[in-house]
C-alpha positions in Angstrom: 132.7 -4.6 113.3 134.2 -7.6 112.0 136.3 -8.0 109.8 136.7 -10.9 106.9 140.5 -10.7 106.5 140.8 -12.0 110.5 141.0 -15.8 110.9 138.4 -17.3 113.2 141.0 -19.3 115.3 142.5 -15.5 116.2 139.0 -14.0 117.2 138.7 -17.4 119.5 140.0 -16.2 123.3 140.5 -19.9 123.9 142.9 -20.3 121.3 145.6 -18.4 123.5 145.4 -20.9 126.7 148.2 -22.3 127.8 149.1 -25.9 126.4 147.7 -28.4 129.3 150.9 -30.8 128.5 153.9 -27.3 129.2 155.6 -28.3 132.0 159.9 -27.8 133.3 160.9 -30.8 131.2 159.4 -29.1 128.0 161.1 -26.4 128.8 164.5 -27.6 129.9 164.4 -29.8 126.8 163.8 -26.6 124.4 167.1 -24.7 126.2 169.2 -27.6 125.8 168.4 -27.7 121.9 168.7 -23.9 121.8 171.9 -24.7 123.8 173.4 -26.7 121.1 172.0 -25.4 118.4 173.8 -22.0 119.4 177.3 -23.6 120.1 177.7 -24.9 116.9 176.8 -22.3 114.9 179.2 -19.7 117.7 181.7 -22.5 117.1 181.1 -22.8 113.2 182.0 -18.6 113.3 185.1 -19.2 115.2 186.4 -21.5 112.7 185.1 -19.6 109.5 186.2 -16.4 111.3 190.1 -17.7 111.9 190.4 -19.6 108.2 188.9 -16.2 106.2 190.1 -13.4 107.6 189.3 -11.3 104.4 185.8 -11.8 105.3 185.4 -10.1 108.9 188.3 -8.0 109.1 188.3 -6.5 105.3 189.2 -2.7 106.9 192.7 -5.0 108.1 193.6 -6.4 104.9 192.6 -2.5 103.0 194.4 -0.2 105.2 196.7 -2.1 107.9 196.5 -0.6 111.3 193.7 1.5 111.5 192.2 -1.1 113.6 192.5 -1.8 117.0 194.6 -4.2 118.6 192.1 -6.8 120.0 193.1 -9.8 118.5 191.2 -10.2 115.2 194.3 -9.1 112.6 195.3 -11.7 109.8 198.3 -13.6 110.8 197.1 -13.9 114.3 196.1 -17.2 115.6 193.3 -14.7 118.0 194.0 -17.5 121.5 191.1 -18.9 122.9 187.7 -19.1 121.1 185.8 -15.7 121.4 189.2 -14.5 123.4 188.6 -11.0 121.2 185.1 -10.1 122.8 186.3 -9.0 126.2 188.7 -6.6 124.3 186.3 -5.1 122.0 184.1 -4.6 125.3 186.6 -2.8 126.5 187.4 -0.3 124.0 186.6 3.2 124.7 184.1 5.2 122.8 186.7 7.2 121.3 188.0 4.6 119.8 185.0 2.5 118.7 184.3 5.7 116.9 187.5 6.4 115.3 187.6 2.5 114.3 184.3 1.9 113.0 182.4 4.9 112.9 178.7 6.2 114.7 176.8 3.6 114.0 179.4 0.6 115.6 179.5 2.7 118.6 175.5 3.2 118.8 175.5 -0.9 118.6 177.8 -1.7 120.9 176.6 0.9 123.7 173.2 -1.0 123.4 175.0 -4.1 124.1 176.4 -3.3 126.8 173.7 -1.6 128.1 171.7 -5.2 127.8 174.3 -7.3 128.9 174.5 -4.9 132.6 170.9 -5.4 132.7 170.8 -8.8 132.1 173.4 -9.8 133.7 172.5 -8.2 137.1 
């Protein structure tokens, strides 16, 4: 049965080979762009994130210290860039949960469930 809606480049088998011209330098050349293009837009964060606090730390500015001390408060200057994620790794469930509720602590077990695996 075929059907009309398909494209004929999908039902062609020869249409998945491999590009004859892929080699290391393609690849290297594609991480290195993916390399910049994700330190500017971590560093963009950093700065947006320090200069509008309002923004990613609203439960702060709302109801002062019901959030934990890990370096993201409003006044801080929050040290080195991305100084607060070893911190927040390190809270305990307990407080993840009591902080930011079922679903932050759902999220950030998968996280650090991928970063153990793919960091090993």
């Amino acid at each position: 049965m075929k059907l009309d809606m398909i494209p004929g480049w999908l039902e062609d088998p020869s249409a998945y080979a491999q590009a004859p011209n892929l080699d290391m330098s393609t690849v290297a050349i594609v991480a290195l762009a993916n390399l910049f293009a994700g330190t500017i837009c971590v560093t963009i964060f950093e700065i947006v994130r320090r200069r509008s606090p309002k923004t990613y730390a609203p439960k702060e500015a709302l109801a002062p210290g019901t959030t934990p001390e890990i370096g993201l408060h409003r006044g801080k200057a929050g040290g080195a860039p991305l100084s607060w994620v070893r911190p927040l790794m390190a809270l305990s469930d307990e407080e993840v949960l009591r902080c930011g509720g079922f679903d932050v602590l759902v999220y950030l077990r998968f996280v650090r469930m991928a970063t153990k695996i793919f960091a090993a």
